[in-house]
VOPAGU-2260 file (C-alpha; in pm, 1 decimal, decimal comma):
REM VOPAGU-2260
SITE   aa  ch    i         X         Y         Z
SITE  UNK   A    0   -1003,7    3423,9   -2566,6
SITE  UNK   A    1    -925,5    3630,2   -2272,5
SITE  UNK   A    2    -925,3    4014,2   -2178,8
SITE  UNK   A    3    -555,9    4183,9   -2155,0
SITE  UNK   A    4    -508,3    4520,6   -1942,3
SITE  UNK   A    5    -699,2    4724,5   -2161,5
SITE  UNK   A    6    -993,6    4530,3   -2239,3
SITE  UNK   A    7    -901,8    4380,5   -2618,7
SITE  UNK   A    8    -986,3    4024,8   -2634,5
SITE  UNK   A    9    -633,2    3766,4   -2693,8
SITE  UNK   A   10    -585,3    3468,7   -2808,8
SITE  UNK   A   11    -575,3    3178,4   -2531,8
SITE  UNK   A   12    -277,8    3082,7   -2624,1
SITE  UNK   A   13     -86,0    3451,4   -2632,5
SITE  UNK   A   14     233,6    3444,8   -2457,4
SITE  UNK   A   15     492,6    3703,5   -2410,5
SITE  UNK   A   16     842,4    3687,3   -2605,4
SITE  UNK   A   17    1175,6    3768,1   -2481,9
SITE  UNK   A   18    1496,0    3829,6   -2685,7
SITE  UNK   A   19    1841,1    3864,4   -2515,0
SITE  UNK   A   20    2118,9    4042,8   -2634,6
SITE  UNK   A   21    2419,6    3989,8   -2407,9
SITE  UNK   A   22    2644,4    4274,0   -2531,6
SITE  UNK   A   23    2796,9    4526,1   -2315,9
SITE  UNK   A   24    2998,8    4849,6   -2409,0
SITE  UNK   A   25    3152,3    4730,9   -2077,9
SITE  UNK   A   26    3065,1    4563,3   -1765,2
SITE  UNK   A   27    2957,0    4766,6   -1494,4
SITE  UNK   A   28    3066,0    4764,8   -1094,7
SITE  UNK   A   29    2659,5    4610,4    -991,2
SITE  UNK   A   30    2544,9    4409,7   -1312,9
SITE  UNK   A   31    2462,0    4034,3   -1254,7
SITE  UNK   A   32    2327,9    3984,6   -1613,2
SITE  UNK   A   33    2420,5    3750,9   -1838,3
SITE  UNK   A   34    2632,9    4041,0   -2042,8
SITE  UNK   A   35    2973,9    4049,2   -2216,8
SITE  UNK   A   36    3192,1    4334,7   -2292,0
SITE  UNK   A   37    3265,9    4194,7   -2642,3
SITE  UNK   A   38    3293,3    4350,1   -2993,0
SITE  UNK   A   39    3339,1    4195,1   -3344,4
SITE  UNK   A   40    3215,8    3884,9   -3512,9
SITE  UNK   A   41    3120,7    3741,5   -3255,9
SITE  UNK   A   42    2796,2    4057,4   -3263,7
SITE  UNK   A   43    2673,2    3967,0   -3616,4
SITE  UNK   A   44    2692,5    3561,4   -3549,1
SITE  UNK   A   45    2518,8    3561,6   -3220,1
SITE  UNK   A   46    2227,9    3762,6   -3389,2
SITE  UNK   A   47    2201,4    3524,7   -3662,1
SITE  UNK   A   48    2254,2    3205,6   -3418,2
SITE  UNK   A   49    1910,2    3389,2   -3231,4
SITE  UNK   A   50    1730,7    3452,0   -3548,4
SITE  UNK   A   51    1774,6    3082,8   -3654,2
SITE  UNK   A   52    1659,6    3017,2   -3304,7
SITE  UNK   A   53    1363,0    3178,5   -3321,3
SITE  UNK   A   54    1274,1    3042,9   -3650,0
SITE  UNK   A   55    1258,5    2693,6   -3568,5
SITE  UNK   A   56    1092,5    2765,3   -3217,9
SITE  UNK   A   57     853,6    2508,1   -3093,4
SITE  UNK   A   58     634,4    2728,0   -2994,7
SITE  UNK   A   59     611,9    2887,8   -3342,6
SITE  UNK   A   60     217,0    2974,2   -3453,7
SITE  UNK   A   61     122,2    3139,6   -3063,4
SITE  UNK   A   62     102,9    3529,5   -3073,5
SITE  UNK   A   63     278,2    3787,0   -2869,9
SITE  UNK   A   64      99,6    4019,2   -2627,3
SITE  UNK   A   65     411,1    4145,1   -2564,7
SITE  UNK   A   66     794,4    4123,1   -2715,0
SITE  UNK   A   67    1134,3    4269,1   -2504,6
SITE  UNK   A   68    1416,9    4312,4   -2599,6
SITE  UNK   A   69    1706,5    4310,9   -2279,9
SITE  UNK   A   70    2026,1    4229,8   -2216,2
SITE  UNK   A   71    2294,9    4366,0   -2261,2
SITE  UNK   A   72    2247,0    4648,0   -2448,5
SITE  UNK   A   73    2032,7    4574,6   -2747,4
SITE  UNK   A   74    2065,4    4892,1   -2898,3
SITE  UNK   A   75    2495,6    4824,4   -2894,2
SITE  UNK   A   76    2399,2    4561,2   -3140,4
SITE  UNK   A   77    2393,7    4734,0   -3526,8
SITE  UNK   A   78    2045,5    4840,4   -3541,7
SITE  UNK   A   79    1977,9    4644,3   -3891,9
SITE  UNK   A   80    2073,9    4276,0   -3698,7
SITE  UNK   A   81    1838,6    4435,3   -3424,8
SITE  UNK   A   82    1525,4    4490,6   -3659,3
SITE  UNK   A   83    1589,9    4173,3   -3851,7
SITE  UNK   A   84    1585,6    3989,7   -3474,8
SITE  UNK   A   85    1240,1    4151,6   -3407,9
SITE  UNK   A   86    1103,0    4033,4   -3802,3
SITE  UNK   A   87    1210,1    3730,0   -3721,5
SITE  UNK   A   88     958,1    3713,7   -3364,6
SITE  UNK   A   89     664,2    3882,3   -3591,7
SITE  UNK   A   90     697,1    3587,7   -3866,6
SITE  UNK   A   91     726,1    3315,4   -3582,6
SITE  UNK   A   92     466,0    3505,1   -3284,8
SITE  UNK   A   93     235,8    3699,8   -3477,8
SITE  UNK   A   94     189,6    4046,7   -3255,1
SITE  UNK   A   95    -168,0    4040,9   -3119,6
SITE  UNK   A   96    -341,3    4440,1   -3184,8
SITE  UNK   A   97    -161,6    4699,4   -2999,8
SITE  UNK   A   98      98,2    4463,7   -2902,7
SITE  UNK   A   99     383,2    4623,3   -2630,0
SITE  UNK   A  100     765,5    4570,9   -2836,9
SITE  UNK   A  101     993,7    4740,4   -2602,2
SITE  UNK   A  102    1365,2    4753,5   -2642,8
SITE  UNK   A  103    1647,3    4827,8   -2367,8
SITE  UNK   A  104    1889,0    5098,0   -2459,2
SITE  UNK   A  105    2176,8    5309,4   -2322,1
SITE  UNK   A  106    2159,6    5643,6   -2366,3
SITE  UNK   A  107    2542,6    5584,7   -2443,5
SITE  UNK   A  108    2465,3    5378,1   -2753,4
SITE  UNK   A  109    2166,9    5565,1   -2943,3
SITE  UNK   A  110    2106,5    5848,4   -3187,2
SITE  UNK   A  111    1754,0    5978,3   -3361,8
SITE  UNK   A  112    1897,0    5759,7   -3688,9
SITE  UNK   A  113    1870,8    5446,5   -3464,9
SITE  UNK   A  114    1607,5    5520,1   -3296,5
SITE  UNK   A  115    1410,8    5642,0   -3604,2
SITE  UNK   A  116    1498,0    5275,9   -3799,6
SITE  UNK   A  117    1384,1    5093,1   -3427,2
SITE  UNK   A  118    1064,9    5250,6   -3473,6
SITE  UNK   A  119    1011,8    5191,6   -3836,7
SITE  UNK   A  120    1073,2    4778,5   -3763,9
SITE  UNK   A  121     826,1    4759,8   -3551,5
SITE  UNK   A  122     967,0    4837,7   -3163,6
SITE  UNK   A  123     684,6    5106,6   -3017,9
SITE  UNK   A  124     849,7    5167,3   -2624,3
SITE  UNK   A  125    1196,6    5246,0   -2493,0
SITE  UNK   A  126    1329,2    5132,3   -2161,9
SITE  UNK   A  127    1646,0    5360,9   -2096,2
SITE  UNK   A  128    1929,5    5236,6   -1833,6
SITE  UNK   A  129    1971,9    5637,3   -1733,9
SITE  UNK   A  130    2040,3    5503,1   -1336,7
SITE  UNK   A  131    2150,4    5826,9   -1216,2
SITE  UNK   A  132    2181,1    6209,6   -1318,3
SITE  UNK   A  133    2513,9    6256,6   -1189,0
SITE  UNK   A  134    2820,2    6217,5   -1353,0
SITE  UNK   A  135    2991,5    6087,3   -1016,1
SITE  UNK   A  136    2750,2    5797,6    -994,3
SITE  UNK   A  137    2779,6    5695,1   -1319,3
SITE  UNK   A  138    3104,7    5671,8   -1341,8
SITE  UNK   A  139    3093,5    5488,8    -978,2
SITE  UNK   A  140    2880,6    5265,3   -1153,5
SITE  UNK   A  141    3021,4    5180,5   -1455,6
SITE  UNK   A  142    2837,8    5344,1   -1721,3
SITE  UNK   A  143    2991,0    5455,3   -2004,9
SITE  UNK   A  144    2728,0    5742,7   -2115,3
SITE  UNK   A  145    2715,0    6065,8   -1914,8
SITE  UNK   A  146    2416,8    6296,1   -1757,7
SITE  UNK   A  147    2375,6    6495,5   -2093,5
SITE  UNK   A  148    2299,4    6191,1   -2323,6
SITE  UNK   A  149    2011,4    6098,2   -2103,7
SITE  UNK   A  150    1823,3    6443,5   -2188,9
SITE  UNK   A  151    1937,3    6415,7   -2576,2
SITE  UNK   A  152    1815,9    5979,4   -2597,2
SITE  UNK   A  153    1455,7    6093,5   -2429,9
SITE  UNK   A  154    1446,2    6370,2   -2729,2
SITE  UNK   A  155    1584,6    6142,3   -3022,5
SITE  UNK   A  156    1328,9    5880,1   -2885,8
SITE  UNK   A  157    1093,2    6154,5   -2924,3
SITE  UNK   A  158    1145,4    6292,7   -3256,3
SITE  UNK   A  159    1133,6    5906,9   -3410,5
SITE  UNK   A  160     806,6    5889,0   -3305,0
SITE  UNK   A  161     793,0    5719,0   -2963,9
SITE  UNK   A  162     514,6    5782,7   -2753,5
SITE  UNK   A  163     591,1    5521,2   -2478,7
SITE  UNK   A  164     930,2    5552,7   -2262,8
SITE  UNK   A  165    1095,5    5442,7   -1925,3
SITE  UNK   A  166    1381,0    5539,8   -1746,3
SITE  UNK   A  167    1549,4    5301,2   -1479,1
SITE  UNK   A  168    1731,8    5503,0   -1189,2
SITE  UNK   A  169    1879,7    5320,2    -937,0
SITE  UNK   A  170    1863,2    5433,6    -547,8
SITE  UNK   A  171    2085,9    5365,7    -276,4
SITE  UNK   A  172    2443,3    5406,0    -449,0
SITE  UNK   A  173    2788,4    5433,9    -284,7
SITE  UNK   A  174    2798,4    5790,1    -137,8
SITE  UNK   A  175    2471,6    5882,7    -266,0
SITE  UNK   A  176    2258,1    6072,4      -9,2
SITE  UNK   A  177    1863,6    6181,4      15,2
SITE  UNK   A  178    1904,6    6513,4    -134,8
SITE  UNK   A  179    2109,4    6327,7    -437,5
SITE  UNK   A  180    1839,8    6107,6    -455,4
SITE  UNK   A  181    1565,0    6372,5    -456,7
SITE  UNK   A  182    1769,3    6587,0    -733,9
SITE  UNK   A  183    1765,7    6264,6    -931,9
SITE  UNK   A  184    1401,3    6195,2    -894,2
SITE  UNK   A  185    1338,7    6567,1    -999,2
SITE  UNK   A  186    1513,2    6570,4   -1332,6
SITE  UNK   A  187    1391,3    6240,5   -1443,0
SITE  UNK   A  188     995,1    6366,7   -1408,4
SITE  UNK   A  189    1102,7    6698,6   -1554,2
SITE  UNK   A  190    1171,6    6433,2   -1870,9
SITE  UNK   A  191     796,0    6378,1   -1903,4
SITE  UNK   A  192     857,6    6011,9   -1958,9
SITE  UNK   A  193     500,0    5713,3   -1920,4
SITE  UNK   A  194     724,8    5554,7   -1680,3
SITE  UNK   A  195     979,6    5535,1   -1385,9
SITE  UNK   A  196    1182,7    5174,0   -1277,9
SITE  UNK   A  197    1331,5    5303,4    -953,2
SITE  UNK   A  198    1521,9    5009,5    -816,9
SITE  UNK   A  199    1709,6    4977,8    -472,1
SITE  UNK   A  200    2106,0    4879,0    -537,2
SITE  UNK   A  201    2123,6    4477,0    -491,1
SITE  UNK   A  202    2485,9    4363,8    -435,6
SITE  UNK   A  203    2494,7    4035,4    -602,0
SITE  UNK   A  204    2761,7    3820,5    -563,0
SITE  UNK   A  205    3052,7    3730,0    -818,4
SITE  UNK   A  206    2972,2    4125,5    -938,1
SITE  UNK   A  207    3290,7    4365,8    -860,4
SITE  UNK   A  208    3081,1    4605,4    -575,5
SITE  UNK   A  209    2996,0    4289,5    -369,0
SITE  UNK   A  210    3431,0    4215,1    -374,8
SITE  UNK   A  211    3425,8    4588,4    -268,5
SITE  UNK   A  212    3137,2    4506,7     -18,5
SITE  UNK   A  213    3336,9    4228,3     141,9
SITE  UNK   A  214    3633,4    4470,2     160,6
SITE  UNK   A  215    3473,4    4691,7     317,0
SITE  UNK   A  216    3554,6    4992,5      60,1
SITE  UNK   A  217    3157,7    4990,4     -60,3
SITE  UNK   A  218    2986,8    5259,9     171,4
SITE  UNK   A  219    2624,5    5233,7      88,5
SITE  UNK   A  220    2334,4    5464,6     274,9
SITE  UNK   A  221    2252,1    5323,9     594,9
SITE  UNK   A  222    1922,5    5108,6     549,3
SITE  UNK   A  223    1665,2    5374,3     717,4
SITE  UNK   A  224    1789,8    5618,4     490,5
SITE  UNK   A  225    1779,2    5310,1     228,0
SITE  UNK   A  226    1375,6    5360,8     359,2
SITE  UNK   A  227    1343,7    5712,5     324,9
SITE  UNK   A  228    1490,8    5701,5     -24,1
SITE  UNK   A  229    1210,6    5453,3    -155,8
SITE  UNK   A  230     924,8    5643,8      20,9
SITE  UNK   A  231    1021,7    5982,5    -141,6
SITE  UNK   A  232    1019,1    5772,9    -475,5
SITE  UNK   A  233     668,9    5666,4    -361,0
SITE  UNK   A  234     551,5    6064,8    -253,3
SITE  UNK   A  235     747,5    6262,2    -566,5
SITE  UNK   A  236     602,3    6008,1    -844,1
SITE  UNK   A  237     235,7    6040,1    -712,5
SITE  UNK   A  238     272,6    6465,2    -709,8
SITE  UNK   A  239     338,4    6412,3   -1065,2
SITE  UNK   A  240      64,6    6189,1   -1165,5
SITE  UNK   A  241     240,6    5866,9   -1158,9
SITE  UNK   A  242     106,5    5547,7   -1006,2
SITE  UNK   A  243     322,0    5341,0    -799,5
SITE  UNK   A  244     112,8    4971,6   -1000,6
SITE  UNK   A  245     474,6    4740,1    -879,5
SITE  UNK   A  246     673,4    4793,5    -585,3
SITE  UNK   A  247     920,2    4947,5    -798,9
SITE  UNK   A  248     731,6    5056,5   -1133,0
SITE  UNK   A  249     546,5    5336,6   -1143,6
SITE  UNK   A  250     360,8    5462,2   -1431,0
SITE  UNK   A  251      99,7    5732,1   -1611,4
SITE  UNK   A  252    -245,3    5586,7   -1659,9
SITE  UNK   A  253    -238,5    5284,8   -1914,9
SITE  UNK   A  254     124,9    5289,4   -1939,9
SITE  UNK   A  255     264,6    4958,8   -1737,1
SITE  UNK   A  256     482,6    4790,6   -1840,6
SITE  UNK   A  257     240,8    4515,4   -2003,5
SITE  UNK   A  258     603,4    4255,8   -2046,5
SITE  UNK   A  259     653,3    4291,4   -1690,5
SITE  UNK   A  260     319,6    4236,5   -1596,5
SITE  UNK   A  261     266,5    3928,1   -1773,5
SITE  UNK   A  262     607,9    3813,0   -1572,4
SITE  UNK   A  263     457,3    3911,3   -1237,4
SITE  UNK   A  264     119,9    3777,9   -1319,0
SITE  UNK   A  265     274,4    3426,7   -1375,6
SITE  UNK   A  266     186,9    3421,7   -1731,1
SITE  UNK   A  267     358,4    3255,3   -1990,3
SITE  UNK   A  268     683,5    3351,7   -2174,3
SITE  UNK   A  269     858,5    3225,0   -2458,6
SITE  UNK   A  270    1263,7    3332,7   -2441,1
SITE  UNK   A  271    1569,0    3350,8   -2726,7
SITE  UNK   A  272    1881,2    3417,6   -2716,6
SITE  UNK   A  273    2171,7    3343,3   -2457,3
SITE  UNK   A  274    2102,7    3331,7   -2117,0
SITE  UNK   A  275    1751,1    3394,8   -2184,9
SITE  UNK   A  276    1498,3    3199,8   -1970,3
SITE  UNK   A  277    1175,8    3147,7   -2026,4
SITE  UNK   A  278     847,3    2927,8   -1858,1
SITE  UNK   A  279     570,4    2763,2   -2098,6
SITE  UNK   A  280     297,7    2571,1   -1952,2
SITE  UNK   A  281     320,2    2203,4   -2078,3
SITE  UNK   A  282     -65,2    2258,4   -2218,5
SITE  UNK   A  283     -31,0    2564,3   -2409,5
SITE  UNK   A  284    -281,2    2890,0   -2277,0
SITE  UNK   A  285    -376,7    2701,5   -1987,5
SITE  UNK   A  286    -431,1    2846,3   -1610,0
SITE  UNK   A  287    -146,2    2938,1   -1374,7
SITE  UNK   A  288    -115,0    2650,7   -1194,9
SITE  UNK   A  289    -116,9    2383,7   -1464,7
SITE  UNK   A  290     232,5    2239,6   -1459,1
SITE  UNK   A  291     486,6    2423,9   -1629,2
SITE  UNK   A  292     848,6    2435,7   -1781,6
SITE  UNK   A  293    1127,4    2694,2   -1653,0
SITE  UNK   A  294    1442,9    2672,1   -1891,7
SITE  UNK   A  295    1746,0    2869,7   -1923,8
SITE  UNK   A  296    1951,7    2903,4   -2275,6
SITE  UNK   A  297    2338,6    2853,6   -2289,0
SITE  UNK   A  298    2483,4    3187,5   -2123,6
SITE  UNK   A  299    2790,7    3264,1   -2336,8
SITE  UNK   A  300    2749,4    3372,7   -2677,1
SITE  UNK   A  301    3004,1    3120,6   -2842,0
SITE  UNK   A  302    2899,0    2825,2   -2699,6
SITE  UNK   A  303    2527,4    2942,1   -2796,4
SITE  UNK   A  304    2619,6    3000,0   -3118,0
SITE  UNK   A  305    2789,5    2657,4   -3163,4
SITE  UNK   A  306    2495,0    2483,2   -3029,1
SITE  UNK   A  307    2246,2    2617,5   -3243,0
SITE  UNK   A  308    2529,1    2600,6   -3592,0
SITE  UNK   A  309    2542,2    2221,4   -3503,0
SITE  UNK   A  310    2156,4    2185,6   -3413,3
SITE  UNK   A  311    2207,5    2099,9   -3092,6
SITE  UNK   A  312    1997,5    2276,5   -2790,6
SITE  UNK   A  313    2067,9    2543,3   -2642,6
SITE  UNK   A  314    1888,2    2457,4   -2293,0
SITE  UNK   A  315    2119,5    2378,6   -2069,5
SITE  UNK   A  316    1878,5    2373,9   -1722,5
SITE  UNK   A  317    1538,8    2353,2   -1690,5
SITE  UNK   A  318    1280,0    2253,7   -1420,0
SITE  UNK   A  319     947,7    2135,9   -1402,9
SITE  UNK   A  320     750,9    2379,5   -1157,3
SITE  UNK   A  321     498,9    2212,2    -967,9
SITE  UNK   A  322     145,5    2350,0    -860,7
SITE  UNK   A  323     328,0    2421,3    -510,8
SITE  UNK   A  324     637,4    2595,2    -695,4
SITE  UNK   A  325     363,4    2792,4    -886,5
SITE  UNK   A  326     159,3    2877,5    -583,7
SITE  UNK   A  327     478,3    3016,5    -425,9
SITE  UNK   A  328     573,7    3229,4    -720,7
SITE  UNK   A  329     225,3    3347,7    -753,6
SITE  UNK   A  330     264,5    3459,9    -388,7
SITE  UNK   A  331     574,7    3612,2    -418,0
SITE  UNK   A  332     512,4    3808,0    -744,1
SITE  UNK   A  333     159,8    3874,4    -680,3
SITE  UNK   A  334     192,6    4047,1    -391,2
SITE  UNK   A  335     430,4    4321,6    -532,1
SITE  UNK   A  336     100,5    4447,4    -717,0
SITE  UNK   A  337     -59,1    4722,6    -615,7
SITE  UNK   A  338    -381,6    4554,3    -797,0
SITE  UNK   A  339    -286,1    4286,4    -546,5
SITE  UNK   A  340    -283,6    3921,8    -514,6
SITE  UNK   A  341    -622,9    3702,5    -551,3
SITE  UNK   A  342    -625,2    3457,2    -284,5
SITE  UNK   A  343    -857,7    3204,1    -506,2
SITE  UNK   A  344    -669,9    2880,8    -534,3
SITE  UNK   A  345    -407,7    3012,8    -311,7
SITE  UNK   A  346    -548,5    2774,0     -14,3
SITE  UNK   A  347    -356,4    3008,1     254,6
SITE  UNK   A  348    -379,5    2989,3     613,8
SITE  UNK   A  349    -634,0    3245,7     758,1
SITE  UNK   A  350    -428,1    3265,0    1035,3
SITE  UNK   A  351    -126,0    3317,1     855,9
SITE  UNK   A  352    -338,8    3641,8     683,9
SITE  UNK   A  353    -481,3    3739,9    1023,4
SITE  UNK   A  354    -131,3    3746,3    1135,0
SITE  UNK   A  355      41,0    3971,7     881,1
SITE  UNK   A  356    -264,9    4197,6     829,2
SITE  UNK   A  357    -238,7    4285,4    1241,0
SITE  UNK   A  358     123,8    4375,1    1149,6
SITE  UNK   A  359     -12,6    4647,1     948,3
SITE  UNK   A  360     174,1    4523,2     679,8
SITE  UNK   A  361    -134,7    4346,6     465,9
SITE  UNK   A  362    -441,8    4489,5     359,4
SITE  UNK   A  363    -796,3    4220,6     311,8
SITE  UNK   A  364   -1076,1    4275,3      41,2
SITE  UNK   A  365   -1136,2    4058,0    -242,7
SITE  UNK   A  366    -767,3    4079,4    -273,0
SITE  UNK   A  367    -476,1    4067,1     -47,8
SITE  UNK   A  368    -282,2    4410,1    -133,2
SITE  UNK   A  369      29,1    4513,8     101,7
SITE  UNK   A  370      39,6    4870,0     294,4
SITE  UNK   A  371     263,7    5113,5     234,0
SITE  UNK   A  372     468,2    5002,9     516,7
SITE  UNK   A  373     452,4    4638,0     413,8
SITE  UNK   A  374     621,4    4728,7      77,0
SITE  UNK   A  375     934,7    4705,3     282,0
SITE  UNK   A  376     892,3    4358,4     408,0
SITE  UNK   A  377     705,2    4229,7      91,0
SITE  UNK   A  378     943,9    3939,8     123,1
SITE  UNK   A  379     857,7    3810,2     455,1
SITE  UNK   A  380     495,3    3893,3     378,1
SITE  UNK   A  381     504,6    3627,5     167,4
SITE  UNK   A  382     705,0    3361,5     324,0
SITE  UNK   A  383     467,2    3404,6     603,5
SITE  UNK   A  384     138,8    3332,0     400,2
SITE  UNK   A  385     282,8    3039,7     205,4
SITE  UNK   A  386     436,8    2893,6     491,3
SITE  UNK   A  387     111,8    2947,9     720,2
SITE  UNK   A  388     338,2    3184,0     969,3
SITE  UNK   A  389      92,5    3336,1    1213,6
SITE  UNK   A  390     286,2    3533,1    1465,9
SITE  UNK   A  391     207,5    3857,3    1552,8
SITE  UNK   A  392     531,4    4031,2    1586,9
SITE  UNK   A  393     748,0    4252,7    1340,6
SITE  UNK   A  394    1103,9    4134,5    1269,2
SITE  UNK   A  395    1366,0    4399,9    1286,0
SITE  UNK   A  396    1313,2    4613,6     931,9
SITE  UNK   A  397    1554,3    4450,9     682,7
């Protein structure tokens, strides 16, 4: 048995579940997901292809600390094929007490009835893809919902019962400057929501804004104000009582994100549906650095489906992570806690440490935690301590 975040004793082998629902209203300008802008049939069959899936999972028996729903857009999915989804992860992974089950959802595709049937079957938090208050940006970006559904998905969410919701807004957008920024930030803590994702626009490529990029039609805030923009995040969440626990998370007391923990904590995860990916350790419960599994599911929905109607696999890459791979990750997630990364085990280079801390960018106790300024270069932070880099001067600020 071992402690989770707020002190309950799980089950050794407790792992967290993830359930991907690749459907789209549409596709939008920045999205990199495995998501398809498809309607019909094709819904209903790909829900029943994951059920089955998770039915005759391997790892059936081992309970969930945590289940998430993502995508896509679960909630574009009928919300009866959504709650039968989540029965079928509490027959096969038994929720552990207080479990986190957190769905995605547009504020686009929701209404109290939904919401209110969600929380009946079992789902207890709300992540909701608001990304901006504007209408401008959001139709810049894609989305097909509009400022005014954001305010009226926070209050459905409320009045089925939900105690527990996020918003994700989205920083750095074509055109947008810091006062658009700031009037974003404002309105979403006026919402009174346990948490904030505020995540910097990544142009990633074979997505339509990095074609515009390469144009040169994409006209993104220059990086300082890139900087500025993630600092008033940082200042305007704090006023208001939020913690800043992730780089980009920030949260009331007791309200992290306990899926996205587990991920950054290099726990285990268990993953269904298409283009879902998921990393057991080959020993089931045991420590971070015993060897472990990373697999990805088929990505598109039909040839899922046919692979799991002719009992076939659906894994079409996976890789065995080694303790080196592992000590890297646990580097490179770790250190995007505020709670910070424990060098036990780690075996890195004190002069490689000595070197970023007189930077200014690292911080030493028991635990190696990053600085305010080294938030920005959390990247090269840690490609400098796994690598055993020990020079003493700052590269230009990315």
């Amino acid at each position: 048995m071992k402690l989770n975040g707020e002190g309950r004793l799980l089950p050794r082998d407790a792992l967290a579940v993830y359930v991907h629902s690749p459907f789209c209203p549409s596709k939008c300008g920045y999205c990199d997901f495995n998501s398809y802008a498809m309607t019909g049939e094709v819904i209903e069959r790909t829900c029943r292809a994951t059920i089955r899936q998770i039915l005759d999972s391997p790892s059936r028996g081992r309970p969930a600390k945590t289940v998430f729903f993502g995508g896509g857009t679960p909630t574009f999915v009928p919300v009866e094929l959504l709650v039968e989804m989540l029965e079928a992860v509490f027959e096969v992974h038994p929720p552990v007490e207080g479990a986190e089950i957190t769905s995605e959802a547009n504020p686009g595709t929701v209404d109290a009835k939904k919401f209110a049937a969600m929380r009946e079957g079992g789902f207890n938090r709300i992540s909701l893809g608001a990304q901006s208050f504007l209408d401008d940006d959001l139709v810049r970006l894609g989305r097909v919902h509009r400022h005014g559904e954001i305010e009226r998905a926070v209050a459905a969410a409320r009045s089925a019962g939900f105690e527990n919701v996020n918003l994700d807004l989205m920083f750095a957008l074509p055109g947008q400057t810091l006062r658009g920024w700031r009037d974003n930030l404002d309105r979403a803590l006026a919402m009174g929501t346990e948490h904030l994702s505020l995540y910097c626009l990544t142009l990633e490529p074979n997505t339509a804004f990095y074609k515009e990029h390469l144009r040169g039609t994409l006209i993104l805030p220059e990086d300082d104000v890139q900087t500025e923009m993630y600092d008033l995040a940082v200042e305007r969440t704090g006023e208001a009582g939020m913690a800043c626990y992730e780089i980009s998370n920030f949260a009331r007391p007791g309200r992290e994100c306990a899926h996205n923990l587990a991920y950054w904590r290099c726990e285990e995860y268990a993953a269904y549906g298409p283009g879902a990916v998921g990393c057991l350790a080959d020993e089931p419960g045991s420590p971070w650095h015993a060897p472990r599994t990373r697999f990805t599911h088929l990505k598109h929905p039909e040839r899922f489906c046919a692979a799991i109607e002719s009992g076939q696999t659906t894994v079409f890459e996976s890789e065995s992570l080694d303790a080196e791979a592992l000590r890297l990750e646990r580097v490179m997630l770790g250190l995007r806690l505020t709670e910070g990364l424990d060098p036990d085990g780690l075996d890195l280079d004190p002069r490689a440490v000595a070197g970023v801390e007189s930077l200014g960018w690292l911080a030493r106790g028991e635990r190696l935690r990053l600085t305010p300024e080294g938030r920005h270069f959390c990247s090269e932070v840690a490609l400098r301590l796994v690598s055993g880099v020990a020079a003493s001067s700052a590269p230009a600020c990315p």
